[in-house]
N, C-alpha and C positions, 0 to 999 in steps of 0.2 A: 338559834334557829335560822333566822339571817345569814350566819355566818357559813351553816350548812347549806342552804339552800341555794348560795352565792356559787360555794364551790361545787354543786351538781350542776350547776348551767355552765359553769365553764369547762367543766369536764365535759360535757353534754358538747358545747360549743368548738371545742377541741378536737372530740370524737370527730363530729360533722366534718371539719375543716379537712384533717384529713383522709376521710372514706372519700369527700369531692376531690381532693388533689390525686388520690389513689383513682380514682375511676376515669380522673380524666387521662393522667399518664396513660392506664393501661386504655383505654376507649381509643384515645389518639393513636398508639401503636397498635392497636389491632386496625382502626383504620386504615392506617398505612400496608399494613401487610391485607389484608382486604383487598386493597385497591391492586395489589400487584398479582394476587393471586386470579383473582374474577374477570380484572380487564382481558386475560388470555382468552376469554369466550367470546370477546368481538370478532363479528368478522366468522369464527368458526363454530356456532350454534345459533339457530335461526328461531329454534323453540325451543324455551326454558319454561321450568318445574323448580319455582322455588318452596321449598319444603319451610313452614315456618315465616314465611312473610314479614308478620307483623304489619308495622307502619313502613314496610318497603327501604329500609335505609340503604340497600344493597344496588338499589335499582340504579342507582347513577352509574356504578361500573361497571355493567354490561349493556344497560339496556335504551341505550340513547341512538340507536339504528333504527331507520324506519322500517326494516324489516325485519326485526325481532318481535317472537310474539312469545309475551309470559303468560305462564299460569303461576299465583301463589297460591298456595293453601295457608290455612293459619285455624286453628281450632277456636282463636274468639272472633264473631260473625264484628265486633266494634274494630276491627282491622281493616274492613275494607273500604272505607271511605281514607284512610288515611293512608292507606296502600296505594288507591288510586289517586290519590294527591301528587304522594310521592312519586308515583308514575310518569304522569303529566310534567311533574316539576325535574325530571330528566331526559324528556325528552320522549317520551314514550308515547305514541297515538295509542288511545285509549279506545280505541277497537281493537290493539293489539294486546290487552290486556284483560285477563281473566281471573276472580275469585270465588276459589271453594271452600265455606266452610268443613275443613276437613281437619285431620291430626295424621302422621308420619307413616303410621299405622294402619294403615288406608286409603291410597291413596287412588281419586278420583277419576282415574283416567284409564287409554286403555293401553295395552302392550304394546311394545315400541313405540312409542307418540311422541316423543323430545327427543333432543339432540344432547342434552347437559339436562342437572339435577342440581342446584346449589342449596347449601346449607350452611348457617351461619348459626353457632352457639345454640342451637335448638336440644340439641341430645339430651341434655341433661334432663329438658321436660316434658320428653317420650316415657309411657311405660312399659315398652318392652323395645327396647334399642333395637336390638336382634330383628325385629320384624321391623324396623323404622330402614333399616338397612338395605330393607329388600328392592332399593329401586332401580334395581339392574332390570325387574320387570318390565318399568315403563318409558327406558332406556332403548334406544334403535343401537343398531347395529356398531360399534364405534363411538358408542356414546361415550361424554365423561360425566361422571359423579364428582361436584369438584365442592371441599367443605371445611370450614374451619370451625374448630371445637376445644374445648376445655375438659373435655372427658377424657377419660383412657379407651383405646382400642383395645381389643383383646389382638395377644401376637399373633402375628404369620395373618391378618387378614386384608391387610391394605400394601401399596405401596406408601412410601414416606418423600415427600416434598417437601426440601430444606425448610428447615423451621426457622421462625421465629429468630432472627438474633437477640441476644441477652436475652432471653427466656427458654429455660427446659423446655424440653419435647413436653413435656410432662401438663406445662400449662396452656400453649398455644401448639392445636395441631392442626395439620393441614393434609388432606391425602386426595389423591385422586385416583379413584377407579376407573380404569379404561377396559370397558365392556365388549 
């Protein structure tokens, strides 16, 4: 019994080791592609619409202008103290900073109100993508939609912004819609 129990913790231990080494490689590289994709909003959108917030991890790449004003949505209402942390802790005046308990699905604002829309690895926990899509609504004129994702797009509805190196399209995607 010892002798089994031995060998499930280190399988056990093993497992771990690797899911951390795996998350951090893939974490680090989306990172990096993160930071190259989102920084293009400085400077040329003044009010973002982050769909999916969370605890704000995004916020350091666009949002360190004293005239940028975000709104995040995030469907768990325990994200916005740690949204507005993150905030703060990029630079962001936190008058310039807004949270809606809300989901993709519905989103809280009105027609044409931002300049950009970002989205980071959210889709997968939309339940109807298709309507999470629609934010060309609350989009001005010239807006971008700018989003990286691990889903599949259905074809022919985006355009494609070089992916990912050493990863499929398939696993890291990036598109931006220009409204």
């Amino acid at each position: 019994m010892k002798l089994l129990l031995l060998n499930w913790i280190e399988v056990l231990g093993i497992s771990l080791l690797l899911f951390f080494i795996l998350f951090y490689f893939f974490c680090g590289k989306v990172a990096k592609y993160k930071s190259q994709v989102l920084s293009n909003l400085k400077g040329k959108a003044l009010k973002i619409l982050e769909v999916g917030i969370g605890t704000g991890p995004n916020l350091s790449y666009y949002a360190n202008d004293s005239d940028v004003h975000v709104v995040g949505i995030d469907p768990n209402p325990k994200m916005e103290k740690y949204a507005r942390s993150s905030a703060r802790l990029a630079g962001l005046l936190l008058s310039n900073f807004e949270f809606f308990q809300a989901v993709g699905e519905a989103i809280p604002l009105s027609d044409a109100s931002v300049d950009a829309v970002v989205g980071t690895l959210v889709l997968c926990s939309v339940k109807d993508v298709d309507l999470a899509l629609k934010v060309k609504r609350v989009l001005r004129p010239g807006g971008k939609y700018v989003f990286v994702e691990h889903v599949a797009a259905k074809a022919d509805t985006c355009r494609w912004v070089p992916p990912f190196k050493r990863y499929r399209k398939q696993h890291i995607q990036s598109w931006i819609f220009k409204c």
